[in-house]
C-alpha positions in Angstrom: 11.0 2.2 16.5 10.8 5.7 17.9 9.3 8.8 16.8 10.3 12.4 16.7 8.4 14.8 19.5 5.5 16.6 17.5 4.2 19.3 19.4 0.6 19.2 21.1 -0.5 21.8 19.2 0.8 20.5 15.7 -1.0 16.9 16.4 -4.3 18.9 17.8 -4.3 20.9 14.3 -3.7 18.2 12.1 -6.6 16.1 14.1 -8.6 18.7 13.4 -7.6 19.0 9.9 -7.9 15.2 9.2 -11.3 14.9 11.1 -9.7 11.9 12.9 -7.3 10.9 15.7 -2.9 10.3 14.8 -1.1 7.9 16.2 1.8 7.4 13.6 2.8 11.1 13.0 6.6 11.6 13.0 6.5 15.6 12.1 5.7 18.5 10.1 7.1 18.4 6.7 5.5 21.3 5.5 3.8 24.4 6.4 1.1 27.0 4.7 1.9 30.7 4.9 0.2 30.9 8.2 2.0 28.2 10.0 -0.7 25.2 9.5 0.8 22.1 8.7 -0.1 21.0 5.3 1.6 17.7 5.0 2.8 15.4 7.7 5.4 12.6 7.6 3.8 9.2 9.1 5.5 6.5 10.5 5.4 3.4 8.6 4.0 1.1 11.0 0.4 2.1 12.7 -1.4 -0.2 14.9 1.3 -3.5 14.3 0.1 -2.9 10.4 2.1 -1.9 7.7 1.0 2.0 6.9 2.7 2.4 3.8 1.9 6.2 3.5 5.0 8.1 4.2 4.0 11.9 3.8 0.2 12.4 4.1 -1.3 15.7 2.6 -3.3 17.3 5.8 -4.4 21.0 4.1 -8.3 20.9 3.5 -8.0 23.2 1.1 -5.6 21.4 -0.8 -7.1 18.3 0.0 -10.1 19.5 -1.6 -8.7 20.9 -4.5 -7.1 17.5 -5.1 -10.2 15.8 -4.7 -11.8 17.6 -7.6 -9.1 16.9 -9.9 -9.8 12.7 -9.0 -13.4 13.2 -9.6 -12.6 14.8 -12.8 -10.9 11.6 -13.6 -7.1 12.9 -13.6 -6.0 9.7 -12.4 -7.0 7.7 -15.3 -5.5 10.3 -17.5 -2.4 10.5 -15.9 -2.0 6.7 -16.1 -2.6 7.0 -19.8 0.4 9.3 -19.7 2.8 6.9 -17.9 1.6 4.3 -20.1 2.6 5.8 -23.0 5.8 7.4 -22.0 9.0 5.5 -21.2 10.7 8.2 -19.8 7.7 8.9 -17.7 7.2 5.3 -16.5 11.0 5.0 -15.4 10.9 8.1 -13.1 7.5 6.7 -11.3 9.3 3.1 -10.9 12.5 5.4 -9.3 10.1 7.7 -7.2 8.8 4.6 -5.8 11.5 2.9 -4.8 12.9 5.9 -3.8 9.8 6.0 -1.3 10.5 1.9 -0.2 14.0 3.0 1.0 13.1 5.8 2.9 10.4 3.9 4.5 13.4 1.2 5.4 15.7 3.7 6.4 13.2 5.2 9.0 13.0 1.3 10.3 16.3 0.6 10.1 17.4 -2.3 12.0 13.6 -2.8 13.5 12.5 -4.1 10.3 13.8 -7.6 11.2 11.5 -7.8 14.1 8.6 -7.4 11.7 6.0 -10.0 10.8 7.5 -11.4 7.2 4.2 -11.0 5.7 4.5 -6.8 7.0 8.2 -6.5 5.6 7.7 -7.7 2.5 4.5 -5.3 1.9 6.5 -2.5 3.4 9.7 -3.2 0.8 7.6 -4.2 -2.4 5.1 -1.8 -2.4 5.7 2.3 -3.0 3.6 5.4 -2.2 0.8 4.6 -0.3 1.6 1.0 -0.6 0.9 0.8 -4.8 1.5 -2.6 -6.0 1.8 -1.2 -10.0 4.2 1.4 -10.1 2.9 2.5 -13.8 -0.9 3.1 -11.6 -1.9 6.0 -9.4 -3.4 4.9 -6.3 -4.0 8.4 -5.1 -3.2 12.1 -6.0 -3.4 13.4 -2.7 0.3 11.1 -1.6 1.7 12.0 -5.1 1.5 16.1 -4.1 2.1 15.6 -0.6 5.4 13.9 -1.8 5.9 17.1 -4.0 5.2 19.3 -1.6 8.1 18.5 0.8 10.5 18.9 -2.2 10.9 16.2 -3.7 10.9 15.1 -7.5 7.1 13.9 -8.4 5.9 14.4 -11.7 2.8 13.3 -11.0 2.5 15.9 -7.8 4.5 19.0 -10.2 1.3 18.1 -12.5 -1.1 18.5 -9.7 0.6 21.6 -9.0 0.2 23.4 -12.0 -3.6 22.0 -12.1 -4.5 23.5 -8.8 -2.4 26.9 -9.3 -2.0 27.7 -5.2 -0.7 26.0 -2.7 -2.4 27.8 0.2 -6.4 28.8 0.8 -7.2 32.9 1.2 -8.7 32.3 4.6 -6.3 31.0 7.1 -9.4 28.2 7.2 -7.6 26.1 9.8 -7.9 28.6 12.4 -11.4 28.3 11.5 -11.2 24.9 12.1 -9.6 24.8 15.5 -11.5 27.5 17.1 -14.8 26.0 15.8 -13.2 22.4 17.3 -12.5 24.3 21.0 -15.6 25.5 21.2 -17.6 22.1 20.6 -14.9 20.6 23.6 
């Protein structure tokens, strides 16, 4: 179960970012306008626990921005949505299994190793380890998942409701200086 090199600097920005120490990040999968990463990709094991998050939305700004929309109590209105659209509730129940093999495929033959209680949460559950693939657990997985190009409704919807993908002030340059000068 290896992981891809990520550079010093990319894991001391995205610390930085996320307020917290990484030790599952694979890479980068995408970038703001002035180089910060703005969502990782995690590997899905973390501490010999499932960690069923595959791509994890590091941006503050965005991350913010997201927030407010799940305090305005998007979620619930987006599950009324899937609800009451079939066509809707197919391509969440695809997207998520979509997620389950990918997760696999980065295990690959490893996954036999695994505690049986780990496997099974890591091949039944999708984004962020949802149970109920007709429920949102979180926005902030759903545009992270968008945001590296794939197909997510939910995350094209968070899109549009946010209107930029990238803040006006290069803020995480803010952020690491302001971090180098606590050290």
């Amino acid at each position: 179960m290896g992981f891809s090199m990520v550079s010093k600097e990319d894991l001391k920005i995205v610390e930085h970012q996320l307020e917290r120490e990484i030790n599952n990040m694979q890479n980068v999968v995408k970038r703001c306008k002035y180089g910060y990463p703005q969502v990782i990709q995690s590997f899905p094991i973390k501490e010999k626990k499932p960690f069923p998050t595959l791509y994890w939305l590091t941006c503050p700004f965005l991350s913010e921005e997201v927030s407010k929309l799940e305090s305005h109590h998007k979620i619930k209105e987006v599950e009324d949505m899937i609800q009451n659209n079939k066509e809707l509730k197919r391509q969440m129940h695809e997207l998520h299994t979509k997620e389950i093999e990918k997760r696999l495929n980065i295990l690959g033959e490893n996954i036999k190793f695994l505690p049986q209680n780990i496997q099974k949460k890591l091949k039944e559950t999708g984004i962020g380890g949802t149970k109920d693939f007709s429920k949102v657990k979180c926005f902030h997985m759903h545009y992270a998942c968008f945001l590296v190009d794939e197909e997510n409704p939910i995350g094209e919807m968070i899109d549009h409701w946010i209107g930029k993908r990238n803040c006006e002030n290069e803020r995480c340059e803010v952020l690491i200086l302001r971090g180098e000068n606590q050290s």
